[in-house]
Backbone as CSV, one residue per row, in Angstrom:
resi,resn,N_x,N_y,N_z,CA_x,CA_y,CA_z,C_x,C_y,C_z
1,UNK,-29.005,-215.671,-21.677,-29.373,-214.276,-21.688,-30.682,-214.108,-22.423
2,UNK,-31.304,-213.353,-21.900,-32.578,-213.170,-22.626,-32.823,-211.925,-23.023
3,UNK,-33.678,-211.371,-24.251,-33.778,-210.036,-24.873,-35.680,-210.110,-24.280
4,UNK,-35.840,-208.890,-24.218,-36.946,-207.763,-23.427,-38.239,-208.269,-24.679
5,UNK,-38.997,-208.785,-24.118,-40.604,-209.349,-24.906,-41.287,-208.276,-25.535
6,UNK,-41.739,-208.076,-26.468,-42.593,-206.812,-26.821,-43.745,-206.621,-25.982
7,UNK,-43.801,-205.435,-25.336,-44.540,-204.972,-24.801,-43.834,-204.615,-23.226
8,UNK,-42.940,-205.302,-23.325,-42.398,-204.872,-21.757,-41.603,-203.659,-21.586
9,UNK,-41.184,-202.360,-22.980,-41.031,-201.376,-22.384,-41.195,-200.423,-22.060
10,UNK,-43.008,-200.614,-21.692,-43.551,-199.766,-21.539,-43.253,-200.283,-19.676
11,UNK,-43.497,-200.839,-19.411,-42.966,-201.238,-17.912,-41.862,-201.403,-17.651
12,UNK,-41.022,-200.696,-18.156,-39.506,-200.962,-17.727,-39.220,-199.776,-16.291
13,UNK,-39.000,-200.200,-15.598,-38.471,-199.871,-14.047,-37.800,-199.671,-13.522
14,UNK,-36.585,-200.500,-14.262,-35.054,-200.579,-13.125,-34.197,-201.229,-14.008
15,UNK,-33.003,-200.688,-14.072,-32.111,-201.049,-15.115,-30.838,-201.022,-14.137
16,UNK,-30.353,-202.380,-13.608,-29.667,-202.863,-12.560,-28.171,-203.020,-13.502
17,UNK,-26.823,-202.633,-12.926,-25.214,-203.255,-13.563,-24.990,-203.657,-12.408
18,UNK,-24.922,-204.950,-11.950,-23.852,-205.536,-11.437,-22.596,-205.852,-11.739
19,UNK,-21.478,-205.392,-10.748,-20.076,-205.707,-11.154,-18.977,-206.026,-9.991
20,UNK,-18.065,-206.647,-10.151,-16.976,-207.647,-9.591,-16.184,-205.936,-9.228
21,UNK,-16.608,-205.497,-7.877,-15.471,-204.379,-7.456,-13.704,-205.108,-7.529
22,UNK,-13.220,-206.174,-6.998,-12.248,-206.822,-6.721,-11.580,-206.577,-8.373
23,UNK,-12.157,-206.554,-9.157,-11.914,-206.843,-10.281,-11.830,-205.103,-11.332
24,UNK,-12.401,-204.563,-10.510,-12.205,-203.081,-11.135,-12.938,-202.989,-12.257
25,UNK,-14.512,-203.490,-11.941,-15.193,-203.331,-13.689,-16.238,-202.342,-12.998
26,UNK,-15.788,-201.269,-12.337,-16.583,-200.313,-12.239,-16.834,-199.307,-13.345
27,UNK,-15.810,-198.803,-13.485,-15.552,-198.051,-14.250,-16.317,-198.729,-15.962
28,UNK,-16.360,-200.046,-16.581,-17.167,-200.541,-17.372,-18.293,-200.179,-17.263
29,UNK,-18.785,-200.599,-15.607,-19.992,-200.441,-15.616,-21.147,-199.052,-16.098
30,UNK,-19.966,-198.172,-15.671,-20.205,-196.626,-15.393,-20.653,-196.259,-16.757
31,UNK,-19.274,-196.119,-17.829,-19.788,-196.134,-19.085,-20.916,-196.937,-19.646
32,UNK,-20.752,-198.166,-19.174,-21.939,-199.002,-19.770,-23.595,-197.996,-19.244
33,UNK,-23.634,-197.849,-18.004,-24.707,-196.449,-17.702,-25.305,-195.123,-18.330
34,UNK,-23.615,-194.697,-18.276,-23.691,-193.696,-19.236,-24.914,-193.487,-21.016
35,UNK,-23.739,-194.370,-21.307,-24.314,-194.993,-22.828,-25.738,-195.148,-22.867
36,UNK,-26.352,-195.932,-21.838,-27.678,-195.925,-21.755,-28.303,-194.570,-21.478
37,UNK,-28.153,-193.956,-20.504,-28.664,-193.139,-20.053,-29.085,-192.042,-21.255
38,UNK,-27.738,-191.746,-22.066,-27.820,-190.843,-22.736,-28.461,-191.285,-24.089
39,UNK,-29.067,-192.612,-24.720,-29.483,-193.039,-25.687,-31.176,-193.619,-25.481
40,UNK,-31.327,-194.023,-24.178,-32.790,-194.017,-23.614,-33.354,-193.551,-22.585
41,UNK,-32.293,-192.267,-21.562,-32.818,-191.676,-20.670,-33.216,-192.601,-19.607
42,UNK,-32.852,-194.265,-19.417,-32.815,-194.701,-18.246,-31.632,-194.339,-17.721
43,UNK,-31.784,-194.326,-16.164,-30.770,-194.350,-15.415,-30.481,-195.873,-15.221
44,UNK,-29.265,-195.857,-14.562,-29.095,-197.513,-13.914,-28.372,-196.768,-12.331
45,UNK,-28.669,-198.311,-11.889,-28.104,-198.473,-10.319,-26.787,-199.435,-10.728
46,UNK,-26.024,-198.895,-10.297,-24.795,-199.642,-9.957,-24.676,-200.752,-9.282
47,UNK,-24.648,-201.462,-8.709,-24.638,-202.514,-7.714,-22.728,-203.596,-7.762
48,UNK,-22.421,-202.899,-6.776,-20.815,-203.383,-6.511,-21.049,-204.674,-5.976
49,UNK,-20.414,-205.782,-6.177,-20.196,-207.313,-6.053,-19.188,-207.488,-5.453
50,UNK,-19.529,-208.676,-4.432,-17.958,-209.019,-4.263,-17.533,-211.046,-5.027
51,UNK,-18.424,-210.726,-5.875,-18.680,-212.183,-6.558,-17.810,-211.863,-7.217
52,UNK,-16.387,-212.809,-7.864,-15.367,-212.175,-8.192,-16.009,-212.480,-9.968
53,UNK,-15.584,-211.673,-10.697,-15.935,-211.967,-11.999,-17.242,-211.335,-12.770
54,UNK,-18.194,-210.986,-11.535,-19.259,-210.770,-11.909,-19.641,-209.722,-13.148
55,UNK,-20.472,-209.467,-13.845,-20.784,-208.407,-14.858,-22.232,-208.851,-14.827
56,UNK,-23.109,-208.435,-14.608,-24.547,-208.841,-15.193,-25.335,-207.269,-15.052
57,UNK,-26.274,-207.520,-15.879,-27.526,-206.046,-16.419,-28.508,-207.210,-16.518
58,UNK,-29.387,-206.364,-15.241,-31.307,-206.706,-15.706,-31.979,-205.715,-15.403
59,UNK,-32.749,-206.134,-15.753,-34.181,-204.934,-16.174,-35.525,-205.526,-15.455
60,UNK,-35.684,-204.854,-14.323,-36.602,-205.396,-13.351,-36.147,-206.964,-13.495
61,UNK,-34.998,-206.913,-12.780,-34.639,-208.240,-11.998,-34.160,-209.218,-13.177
62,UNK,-34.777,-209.019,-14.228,-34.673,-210.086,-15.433,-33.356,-210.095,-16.328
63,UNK,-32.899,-210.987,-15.714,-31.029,-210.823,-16.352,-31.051,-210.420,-18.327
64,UNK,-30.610,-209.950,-18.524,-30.228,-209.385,-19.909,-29.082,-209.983,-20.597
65,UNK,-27.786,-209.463,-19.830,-26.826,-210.030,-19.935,-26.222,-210.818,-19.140
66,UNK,-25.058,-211.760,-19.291,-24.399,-212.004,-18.202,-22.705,-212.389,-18.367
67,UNK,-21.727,-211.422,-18.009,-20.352,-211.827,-18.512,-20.172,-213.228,-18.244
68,UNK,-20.618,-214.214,-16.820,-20.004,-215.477,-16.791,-21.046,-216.163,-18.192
69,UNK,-22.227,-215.923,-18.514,-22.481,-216.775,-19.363,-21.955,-216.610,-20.975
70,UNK,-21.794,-215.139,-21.387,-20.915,-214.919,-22.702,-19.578,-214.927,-22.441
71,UNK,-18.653,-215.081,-21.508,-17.700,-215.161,-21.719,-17.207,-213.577,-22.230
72,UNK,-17.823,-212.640,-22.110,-17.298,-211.285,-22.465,-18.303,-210.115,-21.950
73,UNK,-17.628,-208.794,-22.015,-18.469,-207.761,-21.377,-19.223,-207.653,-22.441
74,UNK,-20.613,-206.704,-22.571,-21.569,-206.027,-23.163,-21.076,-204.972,-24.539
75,UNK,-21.304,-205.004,-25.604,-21.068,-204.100,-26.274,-22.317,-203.020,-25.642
76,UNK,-21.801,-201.798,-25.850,-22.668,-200.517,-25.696,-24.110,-200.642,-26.311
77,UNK,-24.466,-200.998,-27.423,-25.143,-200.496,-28.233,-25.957,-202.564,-28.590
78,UNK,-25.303,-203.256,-28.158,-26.401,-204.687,-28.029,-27.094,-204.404,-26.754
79,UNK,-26.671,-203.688,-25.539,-28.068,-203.058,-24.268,-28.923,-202.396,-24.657
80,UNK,-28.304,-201.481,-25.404,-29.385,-200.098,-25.688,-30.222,-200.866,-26.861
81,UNK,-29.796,-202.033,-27.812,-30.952,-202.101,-28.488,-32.121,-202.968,-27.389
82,UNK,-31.724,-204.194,-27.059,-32.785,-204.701,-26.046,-32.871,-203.935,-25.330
83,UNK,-32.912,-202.620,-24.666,-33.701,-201.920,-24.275,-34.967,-201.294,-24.640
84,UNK,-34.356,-201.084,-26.132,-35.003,-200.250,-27.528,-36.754,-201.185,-27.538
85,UNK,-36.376,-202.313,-27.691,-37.409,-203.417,-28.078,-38.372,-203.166,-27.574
């Protein structure tokens, strides 16, 4: 997973949640949106998977997080800070 370089949020663009529909982490995802939205005024795109397991957030394409590589979902507030950066 990688955290956002200084200077890149002034070009920030697209703030992507991918998630495992089969798996019902929509609703994660949603809040996980939310949270952002309302703490940096990005929106995100949803993006439903049928990759079973899936969870991942990038930011113009550039993975952020990724549930198969931590082994766990996103706290709220570790997105919004690499967003922050």
């Amino acid at each position: 997973m990688l955290s956002l370089g200084e200077g890149k949020r002034s070009s920030l663009k697209k703030l992507s949640i991918e998630y495992c529909g089969t798996c019902n982490y929509r609703p994660i995802a949603a809040g996980l949106s939310r949270a952002v939205e309302k703490e940096t005024g990005m929106k995100a795109v949803l993006m439903h998977s049928h990759v079973l397991g899936v969870f991942e957030v990038r930011v113009d394409g550039e993975l952020i997080f990724s549930k198969k590589e931590s082994g766990r979902f996103p706290e709220h507030s570790e997105i919004i800070d690499i967003l922050k950066k």
